[in-house]
N, C-alpha and C positions, 0 to 999 in steps of 0.2 A: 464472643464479641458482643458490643453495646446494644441495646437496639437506638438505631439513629432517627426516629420517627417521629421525636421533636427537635431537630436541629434540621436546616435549611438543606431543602432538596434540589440536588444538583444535576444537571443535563447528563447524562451516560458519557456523550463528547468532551463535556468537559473535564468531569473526573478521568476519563485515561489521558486529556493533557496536562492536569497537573501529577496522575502517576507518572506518565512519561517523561517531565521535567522535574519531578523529582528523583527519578531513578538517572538521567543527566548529571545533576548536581552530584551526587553518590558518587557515578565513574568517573567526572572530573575530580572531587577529592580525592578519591582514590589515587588518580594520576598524579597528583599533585603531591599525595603522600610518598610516590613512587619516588618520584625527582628530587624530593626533600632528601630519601633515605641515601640517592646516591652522591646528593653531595656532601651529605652527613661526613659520608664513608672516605670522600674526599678531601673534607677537610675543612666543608665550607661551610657547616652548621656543628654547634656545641651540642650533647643529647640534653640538656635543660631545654633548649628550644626545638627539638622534637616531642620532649614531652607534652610541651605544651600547646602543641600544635597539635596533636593526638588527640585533643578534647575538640570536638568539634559537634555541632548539631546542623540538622534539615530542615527547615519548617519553613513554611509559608506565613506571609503578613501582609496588611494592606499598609499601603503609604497615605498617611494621614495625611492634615494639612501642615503647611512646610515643611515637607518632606518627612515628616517624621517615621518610622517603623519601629516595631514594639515585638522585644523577645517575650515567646510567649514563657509564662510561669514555671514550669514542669521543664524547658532549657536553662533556664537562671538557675534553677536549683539545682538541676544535676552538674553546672556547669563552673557552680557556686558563682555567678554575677551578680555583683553586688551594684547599686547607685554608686557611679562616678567610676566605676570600674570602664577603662579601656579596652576597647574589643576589636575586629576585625573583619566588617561582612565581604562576601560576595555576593552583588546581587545581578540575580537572572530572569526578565522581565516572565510572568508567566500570560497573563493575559490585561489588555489593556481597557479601562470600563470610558470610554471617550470617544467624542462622534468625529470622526473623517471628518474636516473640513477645508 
């Protein structure tokens, strides 16, 4: 493994909430692969559209300004996303950086 002792040091807390929602994200895909397969089987998906659904990545990003989020480098590539390429996120709030008012 890296050593990570030039990249930004994070609270212990907060590292197991973003392991703990990103292992979330995992068993909802999961699920969600699960549902797919059965209505595949019935009749309600073609397998081109489970294939492609089968490519899927995890990762965290910040929401820039209007709205924007940014796949990182190393998902485009294995995922081949190209500029202008159509995608599909879910997105699952992990932690919010804004004051209670």
């Amino acid at each position: 493994m890296a050593d990570d002792s030039d990249g930004p040091s994070w609270p212990p807390n907060m590292m197991k909430l973003f392991t703990e929602t990103g292992e979330q994200a995992v068993e909802k895909q999961q699920e969600l692969m699960k549902q797919m397969l059965g209505a595949g089987m019935s009749g309600g998906m073609d397998m081109n559209q489970l294939g492609a659904m089968s490519q899927t990545a995890t990762f965290k990003t910040r929401v820039q300004s209007g709205g924007r989020i940014s796949i990182p480098d190393a998902e485009r590539e294995t995922l081949d996303i190209e500029e202008g390429d159509i995608v599909q996120a879910v997105v699952v709030p992990v932690k919010r950086n804004r004051d209670d008012e």
